[in-house]
SERO-4910 file (N, C-alpha, C, O; in steps of 0.05 Angstrom, whole numbers):
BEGIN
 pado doro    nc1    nc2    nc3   cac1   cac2   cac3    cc1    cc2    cc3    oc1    oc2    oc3
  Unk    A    208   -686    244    227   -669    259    222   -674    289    199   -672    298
  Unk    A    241   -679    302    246   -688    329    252   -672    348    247   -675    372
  Unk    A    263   -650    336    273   -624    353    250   -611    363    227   -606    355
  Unk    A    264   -607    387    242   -582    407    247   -558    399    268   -553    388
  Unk    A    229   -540    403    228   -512    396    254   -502    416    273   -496    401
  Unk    A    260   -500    438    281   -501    452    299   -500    438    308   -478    430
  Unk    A    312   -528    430    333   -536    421    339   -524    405    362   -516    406
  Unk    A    321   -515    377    326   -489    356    337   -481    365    361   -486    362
  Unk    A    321   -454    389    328   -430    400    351   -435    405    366   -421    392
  Unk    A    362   -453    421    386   -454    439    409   -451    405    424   -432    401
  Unk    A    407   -469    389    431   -480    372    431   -452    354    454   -443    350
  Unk    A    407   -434    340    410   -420    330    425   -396    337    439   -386    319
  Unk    A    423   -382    370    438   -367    379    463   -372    386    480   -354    390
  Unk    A    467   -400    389    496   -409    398    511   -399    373    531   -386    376
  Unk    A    502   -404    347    510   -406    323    529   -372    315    552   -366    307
  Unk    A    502   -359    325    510   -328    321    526   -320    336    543   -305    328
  Unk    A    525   -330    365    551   -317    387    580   -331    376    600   -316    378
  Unk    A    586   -360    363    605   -358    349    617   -347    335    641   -341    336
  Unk    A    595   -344    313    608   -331    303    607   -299    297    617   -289    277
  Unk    A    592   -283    318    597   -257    326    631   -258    340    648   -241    335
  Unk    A    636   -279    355    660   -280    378    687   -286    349    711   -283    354
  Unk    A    678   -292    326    700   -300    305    709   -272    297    731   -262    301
  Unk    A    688   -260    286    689   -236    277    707   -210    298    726   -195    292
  Unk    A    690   -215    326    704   -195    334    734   -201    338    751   -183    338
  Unk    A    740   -229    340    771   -238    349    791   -222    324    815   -218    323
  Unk    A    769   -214    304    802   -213    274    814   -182    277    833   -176    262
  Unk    A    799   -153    307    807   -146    310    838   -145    317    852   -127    308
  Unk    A    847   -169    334    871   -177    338    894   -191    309    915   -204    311
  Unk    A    888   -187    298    900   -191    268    906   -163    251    924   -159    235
  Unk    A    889   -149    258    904   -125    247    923   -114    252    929   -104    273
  Unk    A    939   -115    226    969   -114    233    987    -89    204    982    -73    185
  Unk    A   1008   -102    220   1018    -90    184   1019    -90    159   1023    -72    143
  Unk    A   1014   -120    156   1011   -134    137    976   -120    116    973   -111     94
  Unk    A    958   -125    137    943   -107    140    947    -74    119    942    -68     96
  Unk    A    956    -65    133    956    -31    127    973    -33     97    968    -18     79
  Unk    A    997    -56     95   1010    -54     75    994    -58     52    991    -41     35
  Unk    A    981    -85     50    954    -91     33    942    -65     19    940    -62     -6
  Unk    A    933    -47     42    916    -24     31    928     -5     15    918      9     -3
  Unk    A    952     -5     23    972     14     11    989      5    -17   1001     19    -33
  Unk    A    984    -17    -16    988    -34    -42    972    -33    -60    979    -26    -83
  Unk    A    941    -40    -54    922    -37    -72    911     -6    -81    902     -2   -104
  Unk    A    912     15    -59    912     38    -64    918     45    -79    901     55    -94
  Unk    A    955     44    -89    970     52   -112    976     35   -128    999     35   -135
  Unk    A    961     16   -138    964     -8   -156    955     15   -176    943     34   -168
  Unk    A    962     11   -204    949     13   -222    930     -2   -237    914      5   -254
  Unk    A    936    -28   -224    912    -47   -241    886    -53   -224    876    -34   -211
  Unk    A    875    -74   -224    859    -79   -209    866    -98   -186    888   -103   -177
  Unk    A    839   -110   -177    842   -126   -147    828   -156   -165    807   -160   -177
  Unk    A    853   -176   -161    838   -200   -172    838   -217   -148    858   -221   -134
  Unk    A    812   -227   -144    803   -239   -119    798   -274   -131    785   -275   -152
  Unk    A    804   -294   -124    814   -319   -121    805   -333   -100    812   -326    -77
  Unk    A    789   -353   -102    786   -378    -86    768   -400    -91    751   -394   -109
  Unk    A    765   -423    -81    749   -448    -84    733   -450    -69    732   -434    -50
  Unk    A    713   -474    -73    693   -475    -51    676   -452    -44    667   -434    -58
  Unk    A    675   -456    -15    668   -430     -6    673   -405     -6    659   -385     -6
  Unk    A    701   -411     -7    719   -391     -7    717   -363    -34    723   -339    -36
  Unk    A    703   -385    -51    700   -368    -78    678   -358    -78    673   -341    -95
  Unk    A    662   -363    -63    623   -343    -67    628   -325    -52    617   -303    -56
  Unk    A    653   -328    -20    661   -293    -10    669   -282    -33    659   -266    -49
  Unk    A    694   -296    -34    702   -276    -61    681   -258    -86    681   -236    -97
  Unk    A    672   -269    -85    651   -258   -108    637   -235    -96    626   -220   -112
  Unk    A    634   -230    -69    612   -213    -45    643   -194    -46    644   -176    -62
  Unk    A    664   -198    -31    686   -188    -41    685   -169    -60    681   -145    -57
  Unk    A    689   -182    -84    698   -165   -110    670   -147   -109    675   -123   -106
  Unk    A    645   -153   -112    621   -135   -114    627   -107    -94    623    -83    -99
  Unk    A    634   -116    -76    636    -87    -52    656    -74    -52    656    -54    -37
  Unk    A    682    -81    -69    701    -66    -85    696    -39   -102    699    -15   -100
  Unk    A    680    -68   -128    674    -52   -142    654    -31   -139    656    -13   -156
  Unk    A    630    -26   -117    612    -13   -115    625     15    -98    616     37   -101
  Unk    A    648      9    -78    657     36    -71    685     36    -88    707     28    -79
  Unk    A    682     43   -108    726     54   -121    739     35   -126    753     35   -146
  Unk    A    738     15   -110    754      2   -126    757    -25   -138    753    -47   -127
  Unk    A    766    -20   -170    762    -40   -188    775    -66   -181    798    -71   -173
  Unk    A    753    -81   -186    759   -114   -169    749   -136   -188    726   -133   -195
  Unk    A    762   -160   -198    743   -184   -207    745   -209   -197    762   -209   -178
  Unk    A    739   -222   -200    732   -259   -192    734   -277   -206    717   -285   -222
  Unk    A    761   -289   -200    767   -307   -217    785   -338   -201    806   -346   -193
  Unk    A    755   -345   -207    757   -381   -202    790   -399   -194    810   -401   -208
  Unk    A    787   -406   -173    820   -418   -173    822   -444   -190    842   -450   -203
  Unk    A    802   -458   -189    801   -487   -204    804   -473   -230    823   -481   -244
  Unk    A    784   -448   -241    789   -441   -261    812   -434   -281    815   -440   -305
  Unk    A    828   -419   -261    857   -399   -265    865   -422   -281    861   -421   -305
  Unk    A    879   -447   -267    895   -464   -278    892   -487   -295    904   -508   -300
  Unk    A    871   -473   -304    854   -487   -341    851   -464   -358    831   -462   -373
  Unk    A    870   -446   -356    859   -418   -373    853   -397   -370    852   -379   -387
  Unk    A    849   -397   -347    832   -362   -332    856   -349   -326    854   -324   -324
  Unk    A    879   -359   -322    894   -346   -312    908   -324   -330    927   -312   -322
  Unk    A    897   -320   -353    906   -296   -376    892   -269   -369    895   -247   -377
  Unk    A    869   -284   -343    858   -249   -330    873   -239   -321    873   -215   -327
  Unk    A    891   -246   -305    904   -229   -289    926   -212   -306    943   -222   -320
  Unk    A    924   -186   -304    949   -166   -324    967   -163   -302    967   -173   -279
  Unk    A    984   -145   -317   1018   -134   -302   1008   -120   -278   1007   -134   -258
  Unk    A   1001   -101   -276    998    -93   -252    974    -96   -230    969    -82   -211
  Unk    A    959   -119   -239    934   -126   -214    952   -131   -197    976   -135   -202
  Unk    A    935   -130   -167    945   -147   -143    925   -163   -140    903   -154   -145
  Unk    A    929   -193   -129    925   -215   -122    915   -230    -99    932   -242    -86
  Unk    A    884   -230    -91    872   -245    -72    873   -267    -65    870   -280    -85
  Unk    A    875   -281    -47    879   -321    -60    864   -315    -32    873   -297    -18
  Unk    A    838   -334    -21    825   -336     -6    819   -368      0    806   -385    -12
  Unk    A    834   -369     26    829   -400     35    826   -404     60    828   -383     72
  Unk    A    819   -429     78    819   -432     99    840   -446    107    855   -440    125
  Unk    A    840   -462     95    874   -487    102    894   -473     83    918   -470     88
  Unk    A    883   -466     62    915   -449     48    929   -466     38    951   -462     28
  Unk    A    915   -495     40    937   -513     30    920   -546     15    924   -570     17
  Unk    A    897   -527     -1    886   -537    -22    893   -550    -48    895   -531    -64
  Unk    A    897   -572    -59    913   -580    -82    920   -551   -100    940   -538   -104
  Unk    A    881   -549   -110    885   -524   -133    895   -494   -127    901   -477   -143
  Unk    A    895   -492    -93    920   -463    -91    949   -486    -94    959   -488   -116
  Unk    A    955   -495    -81    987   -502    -91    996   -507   -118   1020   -512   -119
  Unk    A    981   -507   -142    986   -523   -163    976   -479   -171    984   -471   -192
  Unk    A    959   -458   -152    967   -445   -172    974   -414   -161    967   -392   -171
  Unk    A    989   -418   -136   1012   -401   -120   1029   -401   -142   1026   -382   -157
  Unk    A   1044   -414   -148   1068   -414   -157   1071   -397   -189   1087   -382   -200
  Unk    A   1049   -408   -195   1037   -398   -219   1040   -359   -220   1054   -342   -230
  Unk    A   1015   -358   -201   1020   -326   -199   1044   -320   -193   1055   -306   -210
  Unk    A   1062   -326   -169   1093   -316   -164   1108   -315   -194   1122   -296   -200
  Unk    A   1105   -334   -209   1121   -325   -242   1112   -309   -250   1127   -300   -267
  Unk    A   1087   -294   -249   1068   -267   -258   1086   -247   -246   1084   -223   -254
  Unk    A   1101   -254   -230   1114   -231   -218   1077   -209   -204   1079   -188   -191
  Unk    A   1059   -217   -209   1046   -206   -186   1047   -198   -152   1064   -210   -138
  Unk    A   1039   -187   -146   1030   -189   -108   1013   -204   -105    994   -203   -120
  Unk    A   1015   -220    -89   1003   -244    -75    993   -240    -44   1008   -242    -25
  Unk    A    967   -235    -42    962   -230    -15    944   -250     -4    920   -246    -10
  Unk    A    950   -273     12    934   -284     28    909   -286     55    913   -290     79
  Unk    A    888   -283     44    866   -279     57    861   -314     70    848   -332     59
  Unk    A    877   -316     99    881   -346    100    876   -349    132    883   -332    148
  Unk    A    863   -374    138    865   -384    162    888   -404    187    884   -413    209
  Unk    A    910   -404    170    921   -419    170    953   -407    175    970   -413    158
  Unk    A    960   -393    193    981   -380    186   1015   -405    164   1029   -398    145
  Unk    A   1015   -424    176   1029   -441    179   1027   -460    142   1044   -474    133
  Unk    A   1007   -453    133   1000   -471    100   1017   -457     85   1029   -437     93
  Unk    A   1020   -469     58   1031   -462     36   1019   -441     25   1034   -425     12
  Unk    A    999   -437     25    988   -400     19   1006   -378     32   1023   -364     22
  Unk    A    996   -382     64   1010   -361     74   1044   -362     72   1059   -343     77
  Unk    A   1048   -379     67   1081   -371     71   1087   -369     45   1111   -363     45
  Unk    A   1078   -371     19   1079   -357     -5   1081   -331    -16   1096   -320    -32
  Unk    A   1055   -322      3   1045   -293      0   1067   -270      8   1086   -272     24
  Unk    A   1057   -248     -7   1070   -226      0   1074   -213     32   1093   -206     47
  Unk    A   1035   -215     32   1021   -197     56   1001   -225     65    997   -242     47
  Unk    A    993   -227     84    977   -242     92    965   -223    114    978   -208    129
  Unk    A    928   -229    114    910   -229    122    904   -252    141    900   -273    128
  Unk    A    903   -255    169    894   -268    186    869   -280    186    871   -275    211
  Unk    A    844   -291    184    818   -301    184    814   -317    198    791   -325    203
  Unk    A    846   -331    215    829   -357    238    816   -354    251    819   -335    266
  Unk    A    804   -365    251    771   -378    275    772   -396    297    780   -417    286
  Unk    A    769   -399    316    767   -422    337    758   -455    331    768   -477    336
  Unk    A    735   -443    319    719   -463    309    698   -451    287    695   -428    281
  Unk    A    687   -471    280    663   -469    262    638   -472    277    638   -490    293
  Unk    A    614   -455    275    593   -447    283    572   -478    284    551   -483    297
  Unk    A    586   -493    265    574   -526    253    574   -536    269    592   -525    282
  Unk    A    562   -557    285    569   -575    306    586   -592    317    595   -600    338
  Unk    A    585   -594    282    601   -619    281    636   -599    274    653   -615    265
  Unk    A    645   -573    276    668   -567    269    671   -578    239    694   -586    236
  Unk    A    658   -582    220    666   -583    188    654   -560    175    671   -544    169
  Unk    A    630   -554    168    616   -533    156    631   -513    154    641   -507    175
  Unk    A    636   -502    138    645   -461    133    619   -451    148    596   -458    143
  Unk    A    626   -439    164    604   -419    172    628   -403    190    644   -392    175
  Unk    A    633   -401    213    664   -387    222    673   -373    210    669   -349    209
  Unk    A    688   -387    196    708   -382    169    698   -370    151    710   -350    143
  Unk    A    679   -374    142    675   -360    114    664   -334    132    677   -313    129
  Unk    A    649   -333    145    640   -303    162    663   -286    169    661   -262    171
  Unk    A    685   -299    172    705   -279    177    725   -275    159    741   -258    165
  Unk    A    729   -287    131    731   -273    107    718   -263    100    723   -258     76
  Unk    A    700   -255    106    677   -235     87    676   -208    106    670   -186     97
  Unk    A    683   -215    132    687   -189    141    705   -181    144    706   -158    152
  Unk    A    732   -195    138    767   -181    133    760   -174    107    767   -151    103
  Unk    A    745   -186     84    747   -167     58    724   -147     66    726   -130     48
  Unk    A    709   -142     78    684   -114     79    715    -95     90    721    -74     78
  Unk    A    728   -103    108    746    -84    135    771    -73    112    786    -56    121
  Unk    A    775    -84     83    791    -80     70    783    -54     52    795    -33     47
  Unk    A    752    -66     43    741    -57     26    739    -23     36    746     -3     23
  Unk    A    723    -25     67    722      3     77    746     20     80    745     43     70
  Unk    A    770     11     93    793     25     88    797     34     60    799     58     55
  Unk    A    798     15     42    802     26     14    788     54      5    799     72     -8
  Unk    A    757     53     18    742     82      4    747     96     11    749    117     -3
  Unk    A    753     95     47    764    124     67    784    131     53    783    155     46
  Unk    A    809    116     43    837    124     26    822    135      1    827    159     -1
  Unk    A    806    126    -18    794    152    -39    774    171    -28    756    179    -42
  Unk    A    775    176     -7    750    201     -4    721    201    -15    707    220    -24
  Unk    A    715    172    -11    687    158    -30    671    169    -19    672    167      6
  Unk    A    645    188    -33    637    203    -19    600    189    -30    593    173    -46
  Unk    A    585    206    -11    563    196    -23    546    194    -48    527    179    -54
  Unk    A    562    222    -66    560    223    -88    572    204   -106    561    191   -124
  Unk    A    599    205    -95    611    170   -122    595    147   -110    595    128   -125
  Unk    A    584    145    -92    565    117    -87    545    114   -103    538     92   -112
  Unk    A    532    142   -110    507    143   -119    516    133   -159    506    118   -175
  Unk    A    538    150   -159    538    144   -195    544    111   -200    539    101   -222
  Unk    A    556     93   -170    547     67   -175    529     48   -162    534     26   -152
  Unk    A    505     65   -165    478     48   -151    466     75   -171    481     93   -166
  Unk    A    452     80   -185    444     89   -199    404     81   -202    385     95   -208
  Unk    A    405     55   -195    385     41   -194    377     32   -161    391     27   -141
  Unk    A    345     31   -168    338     21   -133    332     52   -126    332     75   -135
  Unk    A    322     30    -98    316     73    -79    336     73    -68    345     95    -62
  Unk    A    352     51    -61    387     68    -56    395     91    -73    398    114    -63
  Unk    A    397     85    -97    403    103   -113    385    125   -117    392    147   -126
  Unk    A    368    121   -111    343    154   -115    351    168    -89    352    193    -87
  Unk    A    357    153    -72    366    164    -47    382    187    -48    379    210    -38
  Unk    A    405    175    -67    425    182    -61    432    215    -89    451    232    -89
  Unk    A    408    213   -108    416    220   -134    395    241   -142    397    262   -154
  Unk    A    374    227   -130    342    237   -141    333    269   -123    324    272   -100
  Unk    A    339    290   -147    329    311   -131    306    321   -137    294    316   -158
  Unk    A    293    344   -111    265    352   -111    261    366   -130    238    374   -131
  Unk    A    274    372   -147    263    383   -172    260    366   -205    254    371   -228
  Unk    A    268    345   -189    269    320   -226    241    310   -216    226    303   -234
  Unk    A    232    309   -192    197    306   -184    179    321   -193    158    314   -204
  Unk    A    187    341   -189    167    372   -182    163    375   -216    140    379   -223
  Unk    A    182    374   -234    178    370   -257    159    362   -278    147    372   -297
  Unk    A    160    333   -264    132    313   -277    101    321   -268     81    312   -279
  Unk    A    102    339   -245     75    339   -231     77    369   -254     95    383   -264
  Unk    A     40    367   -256     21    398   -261     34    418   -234     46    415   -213
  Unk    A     25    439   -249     38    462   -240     14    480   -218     18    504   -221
  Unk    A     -3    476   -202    -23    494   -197    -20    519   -184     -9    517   -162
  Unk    A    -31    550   -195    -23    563   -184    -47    585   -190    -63    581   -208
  Unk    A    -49    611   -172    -68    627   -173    -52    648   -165    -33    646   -151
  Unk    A    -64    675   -178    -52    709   -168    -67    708   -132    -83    694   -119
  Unk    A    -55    725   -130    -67    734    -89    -92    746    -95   -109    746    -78
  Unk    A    -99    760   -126   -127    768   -119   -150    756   -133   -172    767   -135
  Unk    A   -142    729   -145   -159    709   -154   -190    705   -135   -191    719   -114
  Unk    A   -208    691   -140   -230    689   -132   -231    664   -118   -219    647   -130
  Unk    A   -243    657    -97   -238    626    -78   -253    606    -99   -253    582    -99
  Unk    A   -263    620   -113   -278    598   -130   -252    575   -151   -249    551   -151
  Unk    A   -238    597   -164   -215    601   -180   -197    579   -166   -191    558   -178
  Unk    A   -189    584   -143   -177    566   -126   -183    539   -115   -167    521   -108
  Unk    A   -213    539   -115   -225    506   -109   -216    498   -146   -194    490   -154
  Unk    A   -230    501   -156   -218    500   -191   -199    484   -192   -198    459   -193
  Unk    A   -173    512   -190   -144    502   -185   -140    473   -175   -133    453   -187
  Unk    A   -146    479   -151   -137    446   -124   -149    427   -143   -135    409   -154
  Unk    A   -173    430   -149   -184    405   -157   -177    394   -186   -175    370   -190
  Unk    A   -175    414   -208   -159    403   -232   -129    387   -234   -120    370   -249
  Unk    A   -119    401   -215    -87    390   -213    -78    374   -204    -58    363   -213
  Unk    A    -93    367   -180   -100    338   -160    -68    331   -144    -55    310   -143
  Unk    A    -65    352   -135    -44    353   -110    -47    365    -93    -27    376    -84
  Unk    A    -78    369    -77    -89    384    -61    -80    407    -47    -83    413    -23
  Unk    A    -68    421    -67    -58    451    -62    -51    467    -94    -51    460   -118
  Unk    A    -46    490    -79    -48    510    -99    -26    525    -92    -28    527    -67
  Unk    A     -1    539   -102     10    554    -99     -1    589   -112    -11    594   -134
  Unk    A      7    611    -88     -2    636    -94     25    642   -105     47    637    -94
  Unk    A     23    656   -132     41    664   -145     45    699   -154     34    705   -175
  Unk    A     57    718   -141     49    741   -158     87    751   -174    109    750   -163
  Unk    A     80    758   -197     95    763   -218    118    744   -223    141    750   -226
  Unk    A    104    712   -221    128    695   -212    146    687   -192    163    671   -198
  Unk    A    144    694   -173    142    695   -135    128    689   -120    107    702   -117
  Unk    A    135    664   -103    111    651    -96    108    669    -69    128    677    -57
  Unk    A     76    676    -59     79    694    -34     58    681    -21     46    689     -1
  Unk    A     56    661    -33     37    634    -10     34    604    -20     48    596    -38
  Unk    A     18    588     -9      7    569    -16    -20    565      1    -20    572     25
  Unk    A    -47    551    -10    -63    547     -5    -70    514     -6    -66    506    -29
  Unk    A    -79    493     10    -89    468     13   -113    470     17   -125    489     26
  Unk    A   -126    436      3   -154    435     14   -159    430     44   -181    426     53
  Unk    A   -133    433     59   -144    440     94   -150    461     91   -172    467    100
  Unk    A   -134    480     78   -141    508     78   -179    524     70   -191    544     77
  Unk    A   -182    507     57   -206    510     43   -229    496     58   -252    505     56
  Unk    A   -222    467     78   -240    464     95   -241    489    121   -260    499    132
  Unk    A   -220    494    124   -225    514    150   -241    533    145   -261    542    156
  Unk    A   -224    540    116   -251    570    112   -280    566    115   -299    578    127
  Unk    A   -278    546     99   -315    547     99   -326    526    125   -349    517    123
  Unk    A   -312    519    143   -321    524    171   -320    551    190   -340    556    202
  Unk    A   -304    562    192   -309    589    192   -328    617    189   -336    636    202
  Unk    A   -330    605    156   -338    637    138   -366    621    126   -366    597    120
  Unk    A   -387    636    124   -418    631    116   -419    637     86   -429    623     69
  Unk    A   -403    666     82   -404    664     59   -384    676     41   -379    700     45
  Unk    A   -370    665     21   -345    665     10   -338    675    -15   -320    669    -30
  Unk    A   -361    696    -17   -365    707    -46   -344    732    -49   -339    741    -71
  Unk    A   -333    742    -26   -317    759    -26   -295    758    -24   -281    776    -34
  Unk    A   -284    738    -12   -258    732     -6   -240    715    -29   -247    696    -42
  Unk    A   -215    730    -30   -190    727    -54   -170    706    -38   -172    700    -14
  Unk    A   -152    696    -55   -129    677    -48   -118    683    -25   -113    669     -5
  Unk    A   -113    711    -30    -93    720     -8   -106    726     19    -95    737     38
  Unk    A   -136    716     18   -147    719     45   -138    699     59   -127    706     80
  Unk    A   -137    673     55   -133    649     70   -104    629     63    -96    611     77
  Unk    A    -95    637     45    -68    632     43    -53    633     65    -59    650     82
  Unk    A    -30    615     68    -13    607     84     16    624     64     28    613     45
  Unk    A     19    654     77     43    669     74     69    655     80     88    662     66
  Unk    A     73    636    100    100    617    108     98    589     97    107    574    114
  Unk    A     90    577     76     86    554     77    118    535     77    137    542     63
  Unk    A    118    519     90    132    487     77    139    493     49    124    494     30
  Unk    A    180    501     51    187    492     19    206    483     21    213    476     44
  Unk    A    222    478      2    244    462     -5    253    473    -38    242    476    -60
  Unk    A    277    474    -28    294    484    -55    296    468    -79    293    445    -71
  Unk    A    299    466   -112    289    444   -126    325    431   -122    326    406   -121
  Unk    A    347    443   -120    364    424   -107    366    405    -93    377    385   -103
  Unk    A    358    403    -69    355    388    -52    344    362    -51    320    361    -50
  Unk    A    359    334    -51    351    313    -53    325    304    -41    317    313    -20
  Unk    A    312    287    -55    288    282    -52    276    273    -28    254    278    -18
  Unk    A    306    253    -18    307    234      8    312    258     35    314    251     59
  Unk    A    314    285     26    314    312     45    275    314     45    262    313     66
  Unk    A    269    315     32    237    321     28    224    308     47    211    319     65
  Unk    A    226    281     44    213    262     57    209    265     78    187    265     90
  Unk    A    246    269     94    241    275    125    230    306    132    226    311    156
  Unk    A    227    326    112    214    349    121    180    336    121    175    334    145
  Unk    A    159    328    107    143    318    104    139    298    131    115    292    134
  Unk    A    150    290    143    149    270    159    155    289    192    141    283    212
  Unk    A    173    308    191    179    322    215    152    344    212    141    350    234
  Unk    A    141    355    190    119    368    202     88    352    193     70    364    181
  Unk    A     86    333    198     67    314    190     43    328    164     19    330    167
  Unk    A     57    334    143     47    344    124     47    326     98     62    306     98
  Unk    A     31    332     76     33    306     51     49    315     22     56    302      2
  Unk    A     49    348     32     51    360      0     80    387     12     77    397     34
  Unk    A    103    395     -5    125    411      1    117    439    -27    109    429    -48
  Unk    A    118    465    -27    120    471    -52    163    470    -58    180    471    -41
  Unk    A    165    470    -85    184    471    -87    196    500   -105    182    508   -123
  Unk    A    206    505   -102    228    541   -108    247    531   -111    255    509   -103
  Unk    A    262    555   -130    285    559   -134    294    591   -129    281    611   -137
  Unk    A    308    592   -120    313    628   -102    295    645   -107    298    666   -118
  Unk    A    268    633    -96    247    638    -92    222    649   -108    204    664   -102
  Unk    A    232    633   -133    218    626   -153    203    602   -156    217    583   -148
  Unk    A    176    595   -166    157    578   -154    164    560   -179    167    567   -203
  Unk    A    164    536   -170    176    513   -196    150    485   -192    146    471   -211
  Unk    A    140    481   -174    119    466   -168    121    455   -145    136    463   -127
  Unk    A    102    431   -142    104    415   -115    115    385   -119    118    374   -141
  Unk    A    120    374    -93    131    358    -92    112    340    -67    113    347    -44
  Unk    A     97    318    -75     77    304    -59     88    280    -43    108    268    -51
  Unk    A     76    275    -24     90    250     -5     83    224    -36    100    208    -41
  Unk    A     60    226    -49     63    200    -58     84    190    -82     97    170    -89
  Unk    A     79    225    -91    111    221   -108    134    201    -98    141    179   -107
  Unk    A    141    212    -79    164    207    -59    156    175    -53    175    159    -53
  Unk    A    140    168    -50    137    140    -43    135    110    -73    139     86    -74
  Unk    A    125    133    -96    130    120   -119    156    120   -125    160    106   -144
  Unk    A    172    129   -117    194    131   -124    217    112   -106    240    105   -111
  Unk    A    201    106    -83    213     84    -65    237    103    -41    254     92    -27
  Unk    A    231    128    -43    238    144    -23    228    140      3    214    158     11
  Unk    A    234    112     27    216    121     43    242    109     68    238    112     92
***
């Protein structure tokens, strides 16, 4: 390798200000055609069938995934493919992606025509205003680019960057039009700490952990006991099922820096009457940042102020809550 460290630097950021400068240009493309699209696919009854070659087809595929993950139902289907057989995916009421840069690829011309006998919608996601895609299509999507980020002006890099962000700019309009909320995100991410994020509450935690707890007029002995059998370095004070404290092993170092001798003193001597809680409603990914804003390790958790257990920072971190 011949290249200077320089020269990297220099070609790699040139690379990104291209095609940051592609991206921002497709502002100017939003149009009607645009808004009609959304309003099309909105009230489609079928799905979104997304279409293209080359490159053009691995957006597509990033496409259809970010469809399907906010509302709306989307698949991928191969253009070389379509017109050897695939083309029995497409039903009566899908609408129709065709994603190109020239728009005027053997295998879209040989299978434009094709879909138009489907009596489908045909929407061109194209660079090219002037190709046989776009002047086919129903609606056309703008994607030209200046150039390609490549040196040499051949590579997809441009182009394909700015189909993938006219389909994200599609995709997001689409959810705002269903009211996609963080809850329907969560029932499709289910998996991952995205999904715990989004799903996992402080009480499906608090659950699995031991329960430790002592009356207010328990014995300090009773309470080292407690902390230490349960091994979540606290103890909740419980009287008739109401929690009216909690106690930690900070709690238990202070005392006996303090106090000489501890033969007298009950729970409710050194208990913390206000402690740190959290409702067992409340998502897990809420816990975290209470744990984190009062630099603490352990939350108890309640339910209208009924004592249900605790909820530990490492929980929360086994769980990929962070």
């Amino acid at each position: 390798m011949n290249k200077s460290i320089d020269k990297i630097l220099e070609l790699a950021k040139t690379t990104l200000n291209i095609e940051a400068d592609s991206v921002r240009n497709l502002q100017n493309y939003i149009n009607d055609d645009f808004v009609d699209t959304v309003k099309l696919i909105f009230e489609s009854k079928g799905r979104v069938v997304i279409t293209g070659i080359g490159k053009s087809a691995i957006i597509a595929q990033k496409i259809v995934a970010t469809m399907n993950s906010t509302g709306t139902p989307a698949i991928f289907m191969h253009a070389a493919d379509a017109i050897h057989g695939d083309l029995g995916t497409i039903q009566k009421n899908d609408v129709v992606i065709c994603i190109s840069k020239s728009g005027n690829t053997p295998e879209i011309k040989v299978l434009v025509p094709l879909l138009k006998t489907g009596g489908n919608k045909l929407i061109a996601l194209v660079g090219n205003l002037e190709s046989f895609l776009a002047k086919q299509a129903d609606y056309v999507l703008n994607s030209t680019v200046e150039k390609e980020a490549c040196p040499n002006n051949l590579a997809p890099t441009s182009s394909t960057t700015a189909q993938l962000a006219m389909g994200d700019a599609l995709a997001v309009c689409l959810l705002d039009c269903r009211d996609f909320t963080s809850s329907d995100f969560a029932k499709y991410h289910p998996g991952g700490a995205l999904g715990k994020k989004l799903y996992l509450k402080v009480g499906d935690i608090a659950s699995q952990n031991l329960k430790p707890q002592v009356k207010p007029d328990d014995a300090i002995k009773a309470v080292i006991v407690e902390i230490s059998s349960k091994r979540l370095g606290a103890t909740a004070v419980v009287d008739a099922g109401k929690l009216v404290g909690v106690i930690t092993d900070g709690d238990l170092r202070r005392m006996l820096e303090k106090t000489d001798s501890i033969s007298n003193l009950k729970a409710s001597d050194i208990m913390n009457a206000t402690p740190k809680k959290i409702e067992a409603e409340e998502l897990a990914v809420n816990a975290m940042l209470l744990l984190e804003q009062y630099n603490i390790t352990q939350l108890v958790v309640t339910e209208k102020g009924k004592y249900l257990g605790f909820v530990h920072l490492h929980d929360l971190l086994k769980e990929g809550i962070i």
